[in-house]
KEDOFI-289670 format. One record per residue (C-alpha): x, y, z. Coordinates in steps of 0.25 Angstrom, whole numbers, padded with zeros to 4 digits, always signed. Last residue first. Layout:
BEGIN
XYZ
...
***
This chain:
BEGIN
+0042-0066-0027
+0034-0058-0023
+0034-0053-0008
+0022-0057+0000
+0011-0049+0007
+0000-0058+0014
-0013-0053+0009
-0024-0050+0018
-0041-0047+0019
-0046-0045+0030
-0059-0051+0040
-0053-0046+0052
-0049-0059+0058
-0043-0063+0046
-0036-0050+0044
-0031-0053+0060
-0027-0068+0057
-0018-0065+0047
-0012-0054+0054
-0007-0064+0064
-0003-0074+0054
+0007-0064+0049
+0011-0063+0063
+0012-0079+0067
+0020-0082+0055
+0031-0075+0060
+0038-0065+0051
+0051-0069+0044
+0043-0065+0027
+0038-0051+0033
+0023-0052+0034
+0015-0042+0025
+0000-0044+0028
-0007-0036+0020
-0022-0033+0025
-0032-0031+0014
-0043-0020+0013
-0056-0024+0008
-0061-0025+0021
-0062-0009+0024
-0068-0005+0039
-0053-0003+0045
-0039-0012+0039
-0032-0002+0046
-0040-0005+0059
-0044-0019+0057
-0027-0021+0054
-0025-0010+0068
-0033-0019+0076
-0027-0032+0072
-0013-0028+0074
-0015-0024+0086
-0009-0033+0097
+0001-0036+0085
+0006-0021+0087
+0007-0012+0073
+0018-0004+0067
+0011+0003+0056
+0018+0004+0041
+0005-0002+0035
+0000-0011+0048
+0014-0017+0053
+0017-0028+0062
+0029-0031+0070
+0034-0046+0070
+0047-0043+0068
+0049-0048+0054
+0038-0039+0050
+0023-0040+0049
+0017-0030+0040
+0001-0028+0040
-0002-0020+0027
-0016-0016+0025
-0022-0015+0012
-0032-0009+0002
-0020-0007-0010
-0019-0022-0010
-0009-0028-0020
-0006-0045-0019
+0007-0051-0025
+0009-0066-0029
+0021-0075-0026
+0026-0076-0013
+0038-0070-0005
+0038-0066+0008
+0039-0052+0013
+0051-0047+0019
+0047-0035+0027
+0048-0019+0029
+0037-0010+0033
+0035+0001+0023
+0021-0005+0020
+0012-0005+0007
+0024-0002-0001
+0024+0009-0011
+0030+0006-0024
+0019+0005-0034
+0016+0018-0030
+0027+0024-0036
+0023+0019-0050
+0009+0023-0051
+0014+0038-0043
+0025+0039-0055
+0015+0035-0066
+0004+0044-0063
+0014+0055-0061
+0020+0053-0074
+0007+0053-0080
+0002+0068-0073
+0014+0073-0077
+0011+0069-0093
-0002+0073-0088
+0003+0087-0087
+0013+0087-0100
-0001+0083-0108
-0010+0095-0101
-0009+0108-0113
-0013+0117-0108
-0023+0126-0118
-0026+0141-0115
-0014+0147-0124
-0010+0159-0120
-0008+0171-0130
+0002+0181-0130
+0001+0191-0140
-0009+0200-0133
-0022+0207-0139
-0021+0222-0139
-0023+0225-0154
-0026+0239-0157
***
């Protein structure tokens, strides 16, 4: 008597449709990334020629209004030093961004100068492309 069953599975999987997901992940997360922003705060940058990417950075953001951002951080003048050493912490190779809007007074961006100079960091100055 012959009590072997008709339906057999099969053990092998076959993984080409899973990597096919896997790729098109890869290249929706490549391509997204390239559009975040290293800051939500709004300014006019100038324009210059050249273009500078850091990935181990701090952005300082100093608008029209004179008010100055770390990241997305609202920051007082009296402290912006403290709170740069602070974020910038033990790492050196980290680089300070300064992004000045394009009307901002001379005095400010020079002001942020001063305290990466002070502190031994690296900075760019963020321009628009022309």
């Amino acid at each position: 008597m012959n009590l072997r069953g008709r339906n057999k599975v099969d053990p092998t999987f076959n993984m080409s449709s899973m990597t096919d997901i896997v790729f098109l992940l890869l290249i929706f997360f490549m391509l997204t990334s390239t559009l975040v922003t290293v800051s939500a705060i709004d300014v006019l940058l100038p324009k210059a020629s050249g273009k500078t990417e850091n990935s181990a950075a701090v952005a300082v953001t100093i608008t029209n209004a004179g008010l100055f951002y770390i990241d997305k951080l609202l920051i007082h003048a009296d402290n912006l030093e403290a709170v740069v050493v602070r974020t910038v912490g033990s790492d050196k190779q980290k680089t300070v961004i300064i992004r000045g809007d394009e009307e901002v007074a001379y005095k400010n961006v020079m002001q942020v100068i001063d305290i990466a100079n002070r502190n031994k960091l690296k900075m760019i100055l963020a321009v628009k492309g022309k």
